[in-house]
C-alpha positions in Angstrom: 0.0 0.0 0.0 2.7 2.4 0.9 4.8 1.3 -2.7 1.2 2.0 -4.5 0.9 5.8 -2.3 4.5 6.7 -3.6 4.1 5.9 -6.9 1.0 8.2 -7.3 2.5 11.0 -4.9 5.4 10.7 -7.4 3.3 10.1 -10.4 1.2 12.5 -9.3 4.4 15.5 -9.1 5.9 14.6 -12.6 2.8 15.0 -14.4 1.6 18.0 -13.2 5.4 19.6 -13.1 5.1 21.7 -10.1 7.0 24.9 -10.2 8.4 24.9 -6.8 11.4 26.4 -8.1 14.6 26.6 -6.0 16.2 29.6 -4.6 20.2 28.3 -6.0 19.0 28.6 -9.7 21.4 30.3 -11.9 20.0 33.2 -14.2 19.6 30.4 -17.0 17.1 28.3 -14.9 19.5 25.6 -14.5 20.3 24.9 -10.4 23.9 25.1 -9.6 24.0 22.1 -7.3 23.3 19.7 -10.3 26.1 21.0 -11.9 28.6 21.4 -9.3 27.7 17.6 -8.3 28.0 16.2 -11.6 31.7 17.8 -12.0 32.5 16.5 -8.8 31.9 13.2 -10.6 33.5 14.2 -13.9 30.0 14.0 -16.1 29.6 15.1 -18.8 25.9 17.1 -19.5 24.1 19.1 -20.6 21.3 22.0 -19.9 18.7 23.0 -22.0 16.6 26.0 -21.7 14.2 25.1 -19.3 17.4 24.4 -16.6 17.3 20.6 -17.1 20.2 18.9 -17.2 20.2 15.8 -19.4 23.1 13.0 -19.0 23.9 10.0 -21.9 25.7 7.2 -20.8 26.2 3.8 -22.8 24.4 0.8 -21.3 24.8 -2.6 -22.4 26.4 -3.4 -25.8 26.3 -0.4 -28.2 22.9 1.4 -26.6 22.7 4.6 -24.8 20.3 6.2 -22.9 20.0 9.4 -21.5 18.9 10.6 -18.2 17.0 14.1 -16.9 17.7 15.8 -13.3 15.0 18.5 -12.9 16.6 21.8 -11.7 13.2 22.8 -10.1 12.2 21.2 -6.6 9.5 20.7 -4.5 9.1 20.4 -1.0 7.9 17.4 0.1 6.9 16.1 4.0 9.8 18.8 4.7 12.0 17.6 2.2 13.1 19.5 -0.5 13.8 17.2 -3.5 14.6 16.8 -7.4 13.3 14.8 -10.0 15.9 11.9 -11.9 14.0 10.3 -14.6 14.4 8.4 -18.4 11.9 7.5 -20.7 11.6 4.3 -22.0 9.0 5.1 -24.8 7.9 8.2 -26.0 5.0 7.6 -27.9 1.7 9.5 -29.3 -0.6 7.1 -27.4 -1.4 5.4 -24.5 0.0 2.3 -23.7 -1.5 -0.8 -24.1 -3.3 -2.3 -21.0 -0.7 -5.1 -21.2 2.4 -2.4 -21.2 0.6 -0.6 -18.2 0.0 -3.6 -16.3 4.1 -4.3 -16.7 4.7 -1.3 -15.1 2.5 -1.6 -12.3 4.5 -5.3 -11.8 7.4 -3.4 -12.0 6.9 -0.6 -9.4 6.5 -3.3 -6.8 9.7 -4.2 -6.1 12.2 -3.2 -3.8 13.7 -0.2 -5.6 13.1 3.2 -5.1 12.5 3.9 -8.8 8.8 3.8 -10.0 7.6 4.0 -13.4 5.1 6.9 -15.0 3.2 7.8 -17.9 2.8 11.3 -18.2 1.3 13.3 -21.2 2.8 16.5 -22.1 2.8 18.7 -25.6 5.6 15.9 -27.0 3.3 13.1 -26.5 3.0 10.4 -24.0 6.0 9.3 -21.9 6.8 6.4 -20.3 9.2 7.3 -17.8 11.2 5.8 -15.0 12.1 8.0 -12.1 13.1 8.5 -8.7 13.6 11.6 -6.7 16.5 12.7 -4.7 17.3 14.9 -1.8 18.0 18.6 -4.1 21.1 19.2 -2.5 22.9 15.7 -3.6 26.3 15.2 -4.0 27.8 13.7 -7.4 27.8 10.3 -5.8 24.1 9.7 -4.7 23.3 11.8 -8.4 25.2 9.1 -10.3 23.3 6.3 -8.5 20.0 8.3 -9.2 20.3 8.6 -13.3 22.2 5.3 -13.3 19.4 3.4 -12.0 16.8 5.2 -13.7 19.0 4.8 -17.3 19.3 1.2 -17.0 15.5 0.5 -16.4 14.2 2.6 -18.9 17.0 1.3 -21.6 15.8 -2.2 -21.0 12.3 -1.5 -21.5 12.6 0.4 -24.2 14.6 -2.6 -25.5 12.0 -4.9 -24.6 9.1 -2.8 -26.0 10.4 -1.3 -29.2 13.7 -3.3 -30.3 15.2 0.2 -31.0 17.9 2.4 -29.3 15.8 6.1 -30.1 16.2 7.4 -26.0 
């Protein structure tokens, strides 16, 4: 019960995009932390103009994936976190029942990731994410889009046979 409360709490945040935006933002939009904690791990990234940054990594074989850490925050039970997420499928419908019932399987285990399926003015997303304490250091980020990266790259695997995200 408390796994299916998280997921909609954070299914809930992505979707709607709350601007809780946080007071360390640069005059691009992009928060500083991010950045300062991904050079403390020597990652490469980049920001686009909304202040996300975006992170591509190789996974298994030849594939990549890339991975999103949200610059604006939200306070949550006192908490003030960020957003880590990669989409497995971007798509202009919904998923299948099938496809949706995966991902409910799949936020049930033990990991703090949960899967989403947000619609925004790109289309429908499938999306794996978790969320982080804003002010994390390069280490726990690197776990964050790491874990998110490989579960979305082997779903998008297993649903499309492609290497597009």
């Amino acid at each position: 019960m408390n796994r299916l409360f998280l997921f909609i709490l954070c299914a809930c945040f992505f979707s709607l995009q709350i601007n809780a935006q946080s007071e360390k933002v640069s005059k691009g939009g992009a928060d500083i932390r991010v950045a300062t904690a991904l050079n403390q791990i020597k990652t490469e990234y980049k920001v686009g103009k909304d202040g996300m940054y975006e992170v591509t990594y190789q996974t298994n074989g030849k594939r990549t994936q890339s991975a999103f850490i949200d610059s604006e925050t939200a306070t949550i039970f006192g908490s003030e976190l960020r957003l880590v997420f990669s989409y497995a499928q971007v798509d202009g419908k919904l998923p299948t029942p099938s496809i949706a019932n995966l991902l409910l399987e799949e936020n049930l285990t033990d990991i703090p990731n949960v899967w989403t399926i947000a619609k925004t003015k790109n289309g429908i997303h499938i999306a794996n994410m978790v969320y982080v304490p804003a002010n994390s250091d390069g280490k726990i980020l690197l776990e964050a889009f790491s874990s998110v990266m490989n579960a979305a790259d082997k779903l998008e695997e297993r649903l499309t046979k492609e290497d597009k995200l």
